[in-house]
N, C-alpha and C positions, 0 to 999 in steps of 0.2 A: 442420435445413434439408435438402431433396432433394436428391442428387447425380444425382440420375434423369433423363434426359439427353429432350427435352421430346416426343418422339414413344413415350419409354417411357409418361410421363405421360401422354397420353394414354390408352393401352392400360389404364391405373390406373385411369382415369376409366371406361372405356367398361366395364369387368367389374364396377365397385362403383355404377357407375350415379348415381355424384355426386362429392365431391370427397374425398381422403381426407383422416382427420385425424392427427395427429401423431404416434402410435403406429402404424399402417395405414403411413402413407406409409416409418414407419424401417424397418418389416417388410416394404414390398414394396423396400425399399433395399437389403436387408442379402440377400433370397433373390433379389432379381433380380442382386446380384453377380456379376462373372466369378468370383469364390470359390465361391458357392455355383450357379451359374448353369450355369457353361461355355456362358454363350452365345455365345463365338467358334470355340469348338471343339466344340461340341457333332457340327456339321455331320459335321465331320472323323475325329471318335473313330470313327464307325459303320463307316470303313473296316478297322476294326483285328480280327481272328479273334479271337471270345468262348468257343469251344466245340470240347471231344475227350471223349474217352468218358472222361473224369477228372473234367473238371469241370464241377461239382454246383450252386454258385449264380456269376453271372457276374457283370459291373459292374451297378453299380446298388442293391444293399446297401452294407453298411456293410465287408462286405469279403468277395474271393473266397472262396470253399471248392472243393479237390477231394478227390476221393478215393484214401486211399494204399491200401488193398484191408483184411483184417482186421477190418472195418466200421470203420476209424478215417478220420477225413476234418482234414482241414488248411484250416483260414485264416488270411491274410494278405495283405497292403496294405501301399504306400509310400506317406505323406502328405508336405506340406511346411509348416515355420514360419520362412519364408524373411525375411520383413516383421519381425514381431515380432521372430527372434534379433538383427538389425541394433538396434533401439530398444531392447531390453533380453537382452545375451545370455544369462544363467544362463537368466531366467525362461523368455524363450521359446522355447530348446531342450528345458528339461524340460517345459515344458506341449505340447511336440511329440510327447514320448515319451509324456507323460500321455495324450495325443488319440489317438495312433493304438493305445494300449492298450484304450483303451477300446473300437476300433472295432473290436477282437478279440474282448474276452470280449462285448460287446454283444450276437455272432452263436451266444455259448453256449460259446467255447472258451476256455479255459484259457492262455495269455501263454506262450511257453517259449523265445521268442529274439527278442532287438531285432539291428537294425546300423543303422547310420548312413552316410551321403555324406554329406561338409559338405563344403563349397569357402569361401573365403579371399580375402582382395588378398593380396599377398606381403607375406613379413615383414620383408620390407630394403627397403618401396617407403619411398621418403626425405621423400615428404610424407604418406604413410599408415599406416608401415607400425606406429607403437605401437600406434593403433586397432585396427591388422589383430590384432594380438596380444593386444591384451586382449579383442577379440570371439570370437577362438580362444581364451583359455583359460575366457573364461566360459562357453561352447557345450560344450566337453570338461566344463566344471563341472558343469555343467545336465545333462544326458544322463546321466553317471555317478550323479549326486545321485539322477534321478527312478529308473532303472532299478536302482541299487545299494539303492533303499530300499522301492522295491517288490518288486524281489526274482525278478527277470528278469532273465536273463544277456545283455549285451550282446557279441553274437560278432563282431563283425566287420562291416566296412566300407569305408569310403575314403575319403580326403583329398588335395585338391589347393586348390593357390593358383595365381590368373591377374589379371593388373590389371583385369580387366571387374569383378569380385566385391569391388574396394575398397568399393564405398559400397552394396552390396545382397549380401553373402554366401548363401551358402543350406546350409539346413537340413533334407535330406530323412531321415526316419526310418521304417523298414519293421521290421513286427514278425509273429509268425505264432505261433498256435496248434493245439492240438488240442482233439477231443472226437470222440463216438461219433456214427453218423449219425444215431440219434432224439435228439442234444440241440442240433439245429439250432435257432435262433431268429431269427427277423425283426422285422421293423421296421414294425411294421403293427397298426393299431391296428380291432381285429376285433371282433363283438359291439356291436349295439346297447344300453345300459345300462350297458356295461361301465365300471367305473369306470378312471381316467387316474389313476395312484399320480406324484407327484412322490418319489424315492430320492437320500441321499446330501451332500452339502455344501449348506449356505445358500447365499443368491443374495444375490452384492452388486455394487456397479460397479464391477467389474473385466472387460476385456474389451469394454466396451461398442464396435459398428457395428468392430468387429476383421475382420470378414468384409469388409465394405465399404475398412477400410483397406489390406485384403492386396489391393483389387486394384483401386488406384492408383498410380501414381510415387511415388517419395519424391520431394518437395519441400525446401526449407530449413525452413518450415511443420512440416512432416510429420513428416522424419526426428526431432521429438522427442514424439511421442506417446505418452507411456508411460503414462498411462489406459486406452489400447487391448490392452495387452499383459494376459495372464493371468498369474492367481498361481498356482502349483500345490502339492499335498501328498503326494507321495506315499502317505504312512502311513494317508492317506484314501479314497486308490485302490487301497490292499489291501485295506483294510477294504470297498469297494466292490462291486470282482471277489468274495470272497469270499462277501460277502452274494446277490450278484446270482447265482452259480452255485448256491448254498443253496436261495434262491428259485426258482429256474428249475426245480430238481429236487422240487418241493412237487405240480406240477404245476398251480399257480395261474396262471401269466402264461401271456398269450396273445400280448405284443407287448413288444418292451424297442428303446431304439430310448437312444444317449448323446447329449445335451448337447454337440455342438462349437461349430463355427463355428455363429451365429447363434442358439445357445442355446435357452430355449426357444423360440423360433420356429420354428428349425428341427425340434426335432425333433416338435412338435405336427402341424404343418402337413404333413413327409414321412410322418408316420406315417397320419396321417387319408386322403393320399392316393393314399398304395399300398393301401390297402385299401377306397377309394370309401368312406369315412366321412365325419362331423365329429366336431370335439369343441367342447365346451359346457367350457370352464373358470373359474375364478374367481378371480384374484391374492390374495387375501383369503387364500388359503389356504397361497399360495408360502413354504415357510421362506423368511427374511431375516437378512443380519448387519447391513443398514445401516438406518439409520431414514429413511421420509420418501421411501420409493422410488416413482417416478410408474411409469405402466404402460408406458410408452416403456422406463424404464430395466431391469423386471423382464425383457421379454420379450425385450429385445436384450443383456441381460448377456453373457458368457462365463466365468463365473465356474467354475470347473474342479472335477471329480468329482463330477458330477450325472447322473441318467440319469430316462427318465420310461418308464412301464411302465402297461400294458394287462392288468386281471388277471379272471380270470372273478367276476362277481357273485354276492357271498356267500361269497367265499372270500378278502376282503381279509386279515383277521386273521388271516389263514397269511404272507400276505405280511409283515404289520406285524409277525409274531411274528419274524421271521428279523432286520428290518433292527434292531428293537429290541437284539435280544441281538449283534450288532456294533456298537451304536450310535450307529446314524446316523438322520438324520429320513426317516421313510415317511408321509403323507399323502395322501389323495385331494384331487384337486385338481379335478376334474374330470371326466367322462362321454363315451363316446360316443354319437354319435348316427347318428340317419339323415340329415342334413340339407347334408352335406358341404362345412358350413363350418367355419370355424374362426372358435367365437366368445369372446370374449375376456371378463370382466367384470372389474369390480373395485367391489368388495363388491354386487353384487346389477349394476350401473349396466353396460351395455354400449358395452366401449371400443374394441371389434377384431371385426366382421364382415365376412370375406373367405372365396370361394369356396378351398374347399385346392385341388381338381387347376388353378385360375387359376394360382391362388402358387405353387406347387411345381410345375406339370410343363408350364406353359404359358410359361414365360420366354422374353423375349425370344433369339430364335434370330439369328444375323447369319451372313451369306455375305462375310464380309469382304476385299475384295478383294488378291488374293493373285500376281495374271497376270504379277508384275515378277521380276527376277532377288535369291533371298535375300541381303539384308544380310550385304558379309564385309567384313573390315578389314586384308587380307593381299592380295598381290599376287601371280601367279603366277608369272612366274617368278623362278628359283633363281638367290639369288647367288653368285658363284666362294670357294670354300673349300676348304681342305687341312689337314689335320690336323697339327701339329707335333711331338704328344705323345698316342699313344691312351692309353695309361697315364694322363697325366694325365685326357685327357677321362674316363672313364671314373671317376674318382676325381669330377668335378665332376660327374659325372650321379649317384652315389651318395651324395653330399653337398647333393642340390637336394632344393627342399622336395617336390615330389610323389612323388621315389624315396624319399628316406630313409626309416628306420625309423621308423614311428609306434607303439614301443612307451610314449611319455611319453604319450599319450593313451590307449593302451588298457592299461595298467597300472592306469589309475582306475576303469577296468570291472571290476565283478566277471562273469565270463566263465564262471563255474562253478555258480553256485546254481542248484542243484537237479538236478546231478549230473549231466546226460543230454548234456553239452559233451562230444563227440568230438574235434572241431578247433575251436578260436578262432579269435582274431585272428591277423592276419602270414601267415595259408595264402592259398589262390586262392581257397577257400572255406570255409566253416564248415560243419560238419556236429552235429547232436544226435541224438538217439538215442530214438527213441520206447519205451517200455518197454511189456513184456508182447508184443514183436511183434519179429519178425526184422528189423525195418526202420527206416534213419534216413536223416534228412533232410537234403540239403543246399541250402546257398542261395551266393549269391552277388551283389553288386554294382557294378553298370560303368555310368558315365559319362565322355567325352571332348569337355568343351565345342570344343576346340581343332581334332580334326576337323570336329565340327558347324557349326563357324564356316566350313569353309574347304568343305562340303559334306554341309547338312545332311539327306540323304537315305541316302549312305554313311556318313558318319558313324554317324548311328544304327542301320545293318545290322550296320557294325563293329561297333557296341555290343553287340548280340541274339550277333552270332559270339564276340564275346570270355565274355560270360557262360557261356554253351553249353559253351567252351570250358574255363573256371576248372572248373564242376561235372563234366566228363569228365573233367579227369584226375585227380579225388580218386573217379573210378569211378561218380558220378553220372550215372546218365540225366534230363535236362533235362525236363521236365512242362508245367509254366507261367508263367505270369509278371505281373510287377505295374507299372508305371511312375509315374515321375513326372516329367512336362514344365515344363521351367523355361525361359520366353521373358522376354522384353520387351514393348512394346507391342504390340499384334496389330490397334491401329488403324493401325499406319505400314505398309502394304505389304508393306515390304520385309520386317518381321518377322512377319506371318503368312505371307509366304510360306517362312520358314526353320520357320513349324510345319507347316505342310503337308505339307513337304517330306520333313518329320520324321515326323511320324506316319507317313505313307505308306510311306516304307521301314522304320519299326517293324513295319506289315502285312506288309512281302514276307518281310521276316525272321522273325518271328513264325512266319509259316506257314510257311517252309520250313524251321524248325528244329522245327516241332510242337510249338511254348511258346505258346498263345493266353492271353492278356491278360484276366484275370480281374479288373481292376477298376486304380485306380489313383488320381492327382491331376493338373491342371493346374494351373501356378502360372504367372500371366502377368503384366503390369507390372513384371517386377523392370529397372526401371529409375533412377537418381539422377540428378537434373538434364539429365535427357534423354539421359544415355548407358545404352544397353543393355548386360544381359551377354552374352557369348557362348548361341546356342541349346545349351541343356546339358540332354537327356533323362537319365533314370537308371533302368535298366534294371535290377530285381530279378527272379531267376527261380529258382524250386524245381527241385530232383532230388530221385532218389529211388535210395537203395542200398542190401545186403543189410546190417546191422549187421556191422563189421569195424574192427580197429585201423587206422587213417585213413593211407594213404601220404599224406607233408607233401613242402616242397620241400628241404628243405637233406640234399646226401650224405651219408651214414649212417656208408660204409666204405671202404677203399682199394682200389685192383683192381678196379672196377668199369668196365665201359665205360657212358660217357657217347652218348649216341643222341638225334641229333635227327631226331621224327618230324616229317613233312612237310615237311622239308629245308630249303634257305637262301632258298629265297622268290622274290621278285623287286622290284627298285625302279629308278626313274630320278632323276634329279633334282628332279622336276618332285612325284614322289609321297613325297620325303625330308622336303618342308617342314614338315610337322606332328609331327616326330618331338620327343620329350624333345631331344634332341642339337638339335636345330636352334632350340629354347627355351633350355636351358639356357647349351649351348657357344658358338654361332653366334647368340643375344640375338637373334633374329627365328624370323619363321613366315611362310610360302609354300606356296604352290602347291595340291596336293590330297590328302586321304587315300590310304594304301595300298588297289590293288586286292584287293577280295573276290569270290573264285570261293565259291560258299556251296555248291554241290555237293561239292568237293572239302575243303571246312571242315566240315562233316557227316560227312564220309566217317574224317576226323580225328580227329574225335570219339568215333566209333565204336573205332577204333582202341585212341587211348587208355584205354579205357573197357576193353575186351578184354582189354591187358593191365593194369590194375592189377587187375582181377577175377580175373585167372590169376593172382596173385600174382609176376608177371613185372618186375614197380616198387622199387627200392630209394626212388625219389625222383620224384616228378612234378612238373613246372614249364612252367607256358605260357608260351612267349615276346611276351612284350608290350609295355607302355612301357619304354624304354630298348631294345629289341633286345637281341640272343641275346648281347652282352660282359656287359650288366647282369641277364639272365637268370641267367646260369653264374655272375658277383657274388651273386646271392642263394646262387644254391643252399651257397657256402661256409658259411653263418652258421654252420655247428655244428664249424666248426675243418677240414673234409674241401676239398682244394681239387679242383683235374684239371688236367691237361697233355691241351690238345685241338692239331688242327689243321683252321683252314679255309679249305676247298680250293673257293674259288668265285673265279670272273674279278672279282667286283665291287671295286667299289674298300675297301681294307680301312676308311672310314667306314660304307660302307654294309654291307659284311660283317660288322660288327661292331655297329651301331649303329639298321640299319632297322628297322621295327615291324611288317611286313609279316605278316597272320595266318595264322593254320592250322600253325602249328611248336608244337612240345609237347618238355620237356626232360625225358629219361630215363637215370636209371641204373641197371644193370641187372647182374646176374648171368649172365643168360639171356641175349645178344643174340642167337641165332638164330631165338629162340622169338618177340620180339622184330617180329625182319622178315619171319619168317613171319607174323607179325597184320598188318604194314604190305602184305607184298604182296599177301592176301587181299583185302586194304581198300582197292590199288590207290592207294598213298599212296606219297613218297618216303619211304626213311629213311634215315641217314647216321651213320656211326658216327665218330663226332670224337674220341674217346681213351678215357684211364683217369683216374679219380679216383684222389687222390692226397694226402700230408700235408702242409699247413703253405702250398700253392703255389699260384696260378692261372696257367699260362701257357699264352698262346694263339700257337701257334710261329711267331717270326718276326715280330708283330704288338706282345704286350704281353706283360709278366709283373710279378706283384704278389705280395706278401705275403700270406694271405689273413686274418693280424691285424691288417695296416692296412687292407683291405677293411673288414671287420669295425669298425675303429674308426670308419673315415669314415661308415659307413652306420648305428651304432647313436648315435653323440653329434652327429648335427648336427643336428635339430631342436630339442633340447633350446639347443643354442645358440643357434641364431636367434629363440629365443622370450625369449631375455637384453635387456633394455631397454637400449639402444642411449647409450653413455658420451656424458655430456653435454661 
């Protein structure tokens, strides 16, 4: 039955020029999706910077590529399986990591680093919270399962719980490869004659109108559709990648395009109409695992580790030779043609004629009214508070679920195969190491539904500055970047105007940090019973640095002065309300994000970057969630405390606890060398003490042990994921 809303129907009518039939109507269902569509946001995207002399192919493939110089060029993409992980968590975290792998080697590259953002309900919520926990350990399952078996190192990430995310969690997973720049490949099906190769797993009902489900509400209905959900194999999507990079190097295929959302549908129809084709196929020919499958169910499958490819005529049996000897099924399935439809048969009988650039590039577009004030659920102003015990707070911000330590989830990554892991997990960023070249890569990833909520246009500048910020102090210069938007409904108002809002200042920032937006996901409807989650972008961005042993955050050695660059910031009460401390301590949220000066947050950047390239760094550390007490808490993890003092008027919650950007934590050897980078860079810098053994104290304010630091920060997640004494 059509979910096709009745003026789309029309539109259905008026291009096929009569009425459509049951296969036709699931397929103009499942492409005219906000999944597959982005007809809410289509508008909106176009505001966002695609292009610098780096990058090579922009959104609209299967995923960016730029280039790192050496002739080697880099892709990668953030997607989401936001829908699916809720309904089934193993599966459809690893058919998330399986998706967006695909959308790597698809473009010709080689897979060399996953990470993950997944957000949560909390795991003490008292009517949610075991579900929260067993849909966290199945998402940690799935992710580790697909990527530890394929055999890609998963580096690094982030994790947070918020009650918007009890009943619609999310799942965003960014992956990035290499390859040279003549082993580029698209998605375009080229060559009239050319035959359409079906590559890789049978097609069964698994997965079926999944496109269509991710972008609806959950319902009481709904939330149980696990027919929708994919099955995935890793050890099928090695043997795939493998095959397909084999093939690609024969010099046979012309066009490789993978099997996601909307299966072969999708990928027929985008192939045929990036490149003004059609194609002439035949279901007859589809490997199958199930018996009795009508042509509704073959074309709308999602059945996981498929790809379809475009090979030049007469050279199929170079193709067939390659998929045989990993074997898996190669078949021609199909032709292109001149005719730029997409026609569908099953056994000889014509069951699907529709124009491709209709279907694919003509979708409904919507201008969705947006003119109201974004949806927040926070008030602004601040209520009266005083601290009792910094000690203790601080102890409760290192023991909450988004601070603690998440090494009980990245311990199930393997983080290392295939050797080129610089930095892992627990850093600001991950870095790997491209081989045969001076040069590695780093990445990083930031979302903060919690500002976005209270100001979703700064909020996500913060987001752009906070990334920018992670890859400068491990010495990275910031390049580009990927996204992925995760709203609510984008019919209500209120919540396309918190996308608007969002994209828009994902442009100012983008472009004034010189990261343009090489492609990405929108993920909308994640709503449950009509409550939405907070607006939560997630910003992934690449740098690029000289191959070098990786300054991490935790101090090394004693005697060092501890230096914070771009000083103690500034906050009121009014811009405290989104802080971890006012979440965790004070069990509410108010007001507005901390102000971002992005001139002077650049300029920071800069800086930092300066000195860990001068070799001037024992330790780098951004000061972010939690503020500069839970800052100077991490850096102890390796046993090395400090004796600082901070010397600002503000009141010692805010001294110790604001989030306020652009401060960067240093220790150093060298402090003159130091602030001479700072004052060239017209930055504050401030020298707060010496590292030190066994001790954290911040004089006059707080002093801890830095083994019960240590202990609160590495065993509380593990706890809270303990099922709850009956």
């Amino acid at each position: 039955m059509s979910t096709l809303p009745p003026q789309e129907m029309e539109k259905v009518r008026a291009i096929l020029k009569r009425e459509p039939n049951e296969t036709e109507l699931g397929i103009f269902n499942v492409m005219w999706s906000e999944h597959c569509s982005y007809k809410s946001s289509r508008l909106h995207l176009k505001k966002l910077p695609t292009k610098n002399a780096r990058v090579l192919v922009g959104p609209g493939e299967n995923a960016g590529i730029i280039d790192i110089g050496d002739n080697v060029a880099v892709a990668f993409k953030i997607e989401s399986h936001n829908h699916p992980s809720f309904i089934e968590p193993f599966q459809g975290a690893a058919t998330g990591v399986g998706g967006i792998l695909r959308d790597i080697f698809t473009m010709g590259a080689r897979p060399i680093a996953v990470m993950d953002a997944i957000r949560f309900g909390p795991l003490d919520d008292p009517e949610h919270g075991e579900r929260n926990k067993r849909i966290v350990t199945g998402v940690v399952e799935g992710i580790a399962h697909y990527g530890n078996c394929f055999g890609v190192p998963t580096v690094g990430g982030e994790t947070q719980f918020e009650a918007c995310y009890n009943g619609n969690p999310l799942v965003n997973v960014f992956a990035l490869g290499i390859f040279k720049h003549d082993e580029i490949f698209f998605g375009k099906a080229t060559g009239i004659g050319n035959p359409v190769i079906y590559v890789g797993a049978k097609t069964g009902r698994d997965g079926i109108q999944g496109a269509s489900m991710a972008s609806e509400e959950f319902s009481e209905e709904s939330k149980s559709k696990r027919p929708n959900v994919q099955v995935g194999d890793p050890f099928m999507e090695k043997l795939l990648l493998e095959a397909c990079l084999e093939a690609m190097h024969t010099g046979a295929i012309v066009g490789i395009q993978d099997m996601g959302a909307a299966g072969l549908t999708c990928s027929t129809c985008e192939m045929g109409s990036r490149a003004g084709t059609g194609l002439d196929v035949d279901l007859k020919f589809v490997p199958q695992r199930e018996t009795g499958m009508t042509p509704y169910e073959i074309m709308l499958s999602e059945s996981q580790e498929r790809m379809l490819l475009v090979a030049e005529k007469g050279r199929e049996e170079e193709v067939f030779r390659v998929f045989r000897k990993w074997g898996l099924d190669a078949v021609t399935v199909g032709t292109v043609t001149d005719t730029g439809k997409l026609i569908v048969r099953n056994h000889g009988a014509i069951v699907v004629d529709i124009p491709n650039a209709e279907l694919a590039d003509e979708a409904p577009l919507y201008d969705r009214p947006h003119g109201v004030r974004p949806y927040r659920t926070a008030p602004m102003e601040a209520p009266k508070f005083q601290s009792k015990d910094l000690k203790a707070d601080l102890l409760t911000l290192l023991a909450s679920g988004d601070l603690c330590s998440k090494r009980w989830i990245w311990q199930q990554y393997d983080y290392t195969v295939r050797t080129n892991t610089l930095a892992g997990p627990g850093g600001d960023a991950a870095i790997v190491r491209v081989k045969d070249t001076n040069t590695s890569i780093a990445m990083s990833l930031d979302g903060n539904g919690r500002y976005c909520m209270l100001d979703p246009r700064e909020g996500t500048k913060l987001l752009v500055a906070e990334c920018c910020r992670n890859l400068s102090t491990v010495g990275a210069e910031p390049v580009a970047a990927t996204n992925n938007l995760n709203f609510g409904n984008p019919e209500r108002p209120e919540i396309m105007a918190q996308l608007v809002e969002s994209i828009e200042g994902l442009g100012e920032a983008c472009t004034h940090f010189g990261t343009p937006i090489t492609g990405g996901n929108v993920s909308l409807y994640n709503e449950t019973l009509g409550e939405a989650i907070w607006p939560t972008p997630v910003i992934g961005i690449v740098g690029l640095m000289k191959t070098a042993a990786p300054v991490t955050i935790p101090f090394k050695n004693e005697g060092r002065t501890v230096i914070l660059l771009g000083g103690y910031g500034s906050v009121d009460d009014v811009r405290f309300g989104g802080t971890q401390y006012a979440k965790a301590v004070l069990k509410t949220v108010w007001g507005l994000p901390p102000a971002l000066d992005m001139d002077y947050e650049k300029r920071v950047h800069t800086a930092i970057r300066e000195v860990v390239q001068q070799g001037h760094a024992e330790s780098s550390h951004d000061v972010g969630a939690g503020g500069l007490a839970v800052a100077l808490a991490e850096c102890c993890s390796l046993g090395i405390g400090a004796a600082v003092e901070v010397k600002t008027s503000m009141r010692p919650e805010f001294a110790l606890f604001h989030e306020g950007p652009s401060r960067v934590l240093v220790s150093t050897a060298t402090p003159e060398a130091v602030e001479q980078i700072a004052a060239q860079n017209k930055i504050e810098c401030v020298r707060l003490g010496v590292t030190l053994k066994e001790q954290l104290r911040i004089d006059g304010l707080l002093e801890c042990s830095v083994k019960q630091l240590q202990q609160v920060w590495e065993k509380s997640f593990e706890e809270m994921l303990q099922p709850a004494h009956v």
